[in-house]
C-alpha positions in Angstrom: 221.0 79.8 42.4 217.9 81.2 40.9 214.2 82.2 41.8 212.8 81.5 38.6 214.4 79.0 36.1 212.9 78.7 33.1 208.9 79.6 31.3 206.8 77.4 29.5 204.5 80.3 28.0 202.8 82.2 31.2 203.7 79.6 33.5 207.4 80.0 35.4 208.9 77.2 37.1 210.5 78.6 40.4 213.7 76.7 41.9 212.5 76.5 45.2 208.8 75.2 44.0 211.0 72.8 41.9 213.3 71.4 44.8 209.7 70.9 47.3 208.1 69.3 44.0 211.2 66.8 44.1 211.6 66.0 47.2 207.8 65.1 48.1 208.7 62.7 45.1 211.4 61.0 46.7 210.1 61.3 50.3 207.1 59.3 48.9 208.9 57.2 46.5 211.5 56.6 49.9 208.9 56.2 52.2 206.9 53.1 50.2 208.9 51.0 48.9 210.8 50.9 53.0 207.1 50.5 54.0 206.5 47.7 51.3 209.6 45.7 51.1 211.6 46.6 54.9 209.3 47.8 57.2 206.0 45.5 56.9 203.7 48.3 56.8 201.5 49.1 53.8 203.1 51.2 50.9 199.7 52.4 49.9 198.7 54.0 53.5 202.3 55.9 53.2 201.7 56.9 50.0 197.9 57.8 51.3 199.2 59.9 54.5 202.4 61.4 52.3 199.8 63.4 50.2 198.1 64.2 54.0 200.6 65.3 55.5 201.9 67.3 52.4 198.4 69.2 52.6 198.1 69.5 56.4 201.6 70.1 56.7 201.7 73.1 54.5 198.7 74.8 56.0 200.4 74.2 59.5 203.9 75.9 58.3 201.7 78.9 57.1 199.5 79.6 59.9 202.6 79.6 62.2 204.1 82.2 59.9 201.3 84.3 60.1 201.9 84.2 63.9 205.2 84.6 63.5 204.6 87.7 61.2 201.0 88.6 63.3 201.3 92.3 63.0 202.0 92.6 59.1 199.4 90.3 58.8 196.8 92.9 60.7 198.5 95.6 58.4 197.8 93.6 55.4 196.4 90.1 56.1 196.4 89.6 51.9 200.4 89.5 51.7 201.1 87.9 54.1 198.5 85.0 53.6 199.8 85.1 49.8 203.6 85.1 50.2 206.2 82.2 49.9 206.5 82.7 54.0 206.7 79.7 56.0 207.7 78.2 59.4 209.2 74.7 59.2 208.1 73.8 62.8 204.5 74.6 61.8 204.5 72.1 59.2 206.1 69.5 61.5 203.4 69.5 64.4 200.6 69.4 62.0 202.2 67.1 60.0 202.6 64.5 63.4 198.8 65.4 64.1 197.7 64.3 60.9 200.4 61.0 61.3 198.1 60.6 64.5 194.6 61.0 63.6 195.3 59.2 60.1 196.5 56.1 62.1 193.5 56.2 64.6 191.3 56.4 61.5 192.7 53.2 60.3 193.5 51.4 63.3 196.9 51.2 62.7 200.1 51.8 64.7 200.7 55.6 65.4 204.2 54.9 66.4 205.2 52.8 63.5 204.1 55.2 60.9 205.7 58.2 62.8 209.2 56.2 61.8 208.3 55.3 58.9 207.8 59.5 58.0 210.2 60.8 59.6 213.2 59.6 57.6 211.0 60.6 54.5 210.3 64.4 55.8 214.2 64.7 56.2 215.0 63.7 52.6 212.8 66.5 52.1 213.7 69.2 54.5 216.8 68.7 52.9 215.6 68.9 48.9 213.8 72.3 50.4 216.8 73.9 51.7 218.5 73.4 49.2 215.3 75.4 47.0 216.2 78.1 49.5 220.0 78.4 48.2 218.3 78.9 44.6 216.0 81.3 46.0 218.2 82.9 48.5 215.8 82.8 51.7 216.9 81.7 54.9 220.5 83.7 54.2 223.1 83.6 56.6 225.7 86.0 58.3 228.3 88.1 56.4 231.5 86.1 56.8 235.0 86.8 56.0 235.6 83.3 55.1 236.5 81.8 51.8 233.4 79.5 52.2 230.9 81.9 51.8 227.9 82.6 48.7 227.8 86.1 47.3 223.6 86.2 46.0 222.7 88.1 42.9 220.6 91.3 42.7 217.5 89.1 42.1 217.1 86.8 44.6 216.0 87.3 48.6 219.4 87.7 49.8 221.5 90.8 50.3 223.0 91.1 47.3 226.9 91.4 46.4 228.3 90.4 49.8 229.1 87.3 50.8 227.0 85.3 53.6 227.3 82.1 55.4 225.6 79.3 53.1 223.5 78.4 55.8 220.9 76.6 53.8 223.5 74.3 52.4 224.6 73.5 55.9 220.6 72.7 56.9 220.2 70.9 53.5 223.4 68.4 54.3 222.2 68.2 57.6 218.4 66.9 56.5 219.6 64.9 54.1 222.6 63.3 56.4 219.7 62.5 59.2 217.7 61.3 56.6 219.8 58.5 55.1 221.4 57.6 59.0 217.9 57.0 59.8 217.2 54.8 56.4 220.6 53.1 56.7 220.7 51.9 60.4 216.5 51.2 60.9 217.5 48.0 61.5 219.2 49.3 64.7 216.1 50.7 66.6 214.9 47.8 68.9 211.9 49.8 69.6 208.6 51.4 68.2 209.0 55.2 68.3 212.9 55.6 68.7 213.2 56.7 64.6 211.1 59.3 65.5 212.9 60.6 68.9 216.1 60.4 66.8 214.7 62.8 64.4 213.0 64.8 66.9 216.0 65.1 69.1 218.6 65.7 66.6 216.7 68.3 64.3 215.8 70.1 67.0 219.8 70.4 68.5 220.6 71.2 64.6 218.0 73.6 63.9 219.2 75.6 67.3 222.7 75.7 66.5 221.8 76.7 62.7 219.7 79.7 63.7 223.2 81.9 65.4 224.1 82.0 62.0 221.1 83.1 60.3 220.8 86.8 59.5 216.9 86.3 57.8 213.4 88.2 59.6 212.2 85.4 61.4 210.8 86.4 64.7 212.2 86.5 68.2 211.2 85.3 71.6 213.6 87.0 73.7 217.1 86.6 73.3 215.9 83.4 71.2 214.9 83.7 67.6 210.8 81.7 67.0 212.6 78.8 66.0 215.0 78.3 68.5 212.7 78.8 71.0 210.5 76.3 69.3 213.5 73.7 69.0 213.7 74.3 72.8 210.4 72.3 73.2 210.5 70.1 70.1 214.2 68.2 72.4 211.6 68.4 75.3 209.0 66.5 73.4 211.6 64.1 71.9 212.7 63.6 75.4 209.4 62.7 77.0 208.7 60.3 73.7 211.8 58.5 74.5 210.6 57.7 78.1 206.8 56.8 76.7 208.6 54.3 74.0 210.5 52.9 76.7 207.7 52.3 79.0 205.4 50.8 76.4 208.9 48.7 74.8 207.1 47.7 71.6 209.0 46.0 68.6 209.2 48.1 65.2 207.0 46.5 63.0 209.5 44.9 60.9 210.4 42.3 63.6 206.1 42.1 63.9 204.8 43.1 60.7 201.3 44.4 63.0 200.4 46.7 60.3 196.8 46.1 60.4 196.0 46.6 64.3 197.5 49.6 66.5 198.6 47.6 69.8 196.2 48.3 72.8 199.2 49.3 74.8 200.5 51.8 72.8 197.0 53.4 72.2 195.8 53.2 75.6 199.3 55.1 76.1 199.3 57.5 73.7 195.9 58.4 74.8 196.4 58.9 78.6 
């Protein structure tokens, strides 16, 4: 574990920086060749919506920290706009609104591409988390137990005690949902089901991961932001389920319709 691994003159290469910067790479790298070779959707509009989302996604994860953290930032809007801070759920919400209006632009299938991502942002939940062992963020609980990670004095944990490696846990978790996602696609006899799986089953992993999280992160009543947040992201994956099922479209690899969004689905989408 380490915040800062190495210098190449003034410039320092950060572990959790590192860990994002890899895994957008594979995400990407994941996400289209399954579009070019598996899922009959176009690698280059991945690729194209990747670097998007990336953008969107980060500006989403920030402004919900700054909510999150709304009354440091009226203290001093400048460090809190300027720290590492940032709310996974924001990223994910801007990231499907930019999967949404990206797909409208193009006239292609919303639903489809939603899959086709979600997989892909897992892989790299997963490469982040584990940037937020190196850094320390994110900590857990002081434990007892022999699996535990005692943090040095320079990272964002308590130091010299040991904690619940909770960001291990999330990072096997991302990455687990991730490849079950890749590895059974084949399984998912409709458009938009990828995406409920991931939907449903961070948001069940993300609640249950938050009792053993000891970090500032914000509260909304007896529920910390995020599992509050996960709360609403199971009642979303919920209510997609039921939309899929109504509009019962084949995944684009049994069509290969990657050129024209279906009229069902977008008269659907858009009621």
């Amino acid at each position: 574990m380490a915040i800062d691994l190495f210098r190449i003159g003034s410039f320092t290469i950060h572990g959790y920086g590192l860990m994002i910067g890899i895994g957008f790479m594979v995400a990407v790298l994941v996400g289209s060749y399954r579009c070019d070779h598996q899922l009959k959707l176009s690698g280059d509009d991945f690729s194209t919506l990747a670097i998007l989302v990336l953008i969107f996604g980060f500006l989403g994860g920030k402004i919900l920290f700054t909510i999150v953290e709304f009354k440091s930032f009226l203290e001093n809007p400048l460090s809190v706009i300027s720290s590492s801070g940032f709310v996974v759920y924001g990223g994910i919400f801007s990231g499907v609104l930019t999967i949404y209006l990206f797909c409208k632009f193009k006239k292609v299938s919303f639903l489809s591409y939603l899959d086709a991502s979600v997989p892909s942002v897992a892989l790299n939940q997963g490469f982040g988390r584990l940037g937020c062992f190196m850094a320390g963020c994110c900590y857990g609980r002081e434990t007892t137990s022999h699996f535990s990670v005692v943090f040095p004095e320079n990272s964002l944990a308590p130091a010299g005690v040991p904690l619940i490696p909770t960001q291990l846990y999330s990072a096997a978790f991302d990455l687990l949902l991730g490849v079950v996602m890749i590895v059974n696609y084949r399984k998912f006899k409709r458009r938009g089901d990828v995406a409920v799986m991931y939907f449903g089953c961070y948001a069940i992993g993300r609640f249950i991961i938050e009792f053993f999280r000891n970090d500032e992160r914000g509260a909304v009543g007896a529920l910390s932001t995020s599992q509050f947040i996960s709360i609403l992201m199971l009642a979303f994956a919920i209510a997609l389920y039921f939309i899929n099922k109504k509009l019962n479209l084949k995944p684009s690899f049994m069509e290969g319709e990657e050129t024209e969004t279906s009229k069902t689905e977008t008269a659907m989408l858009s009621a």
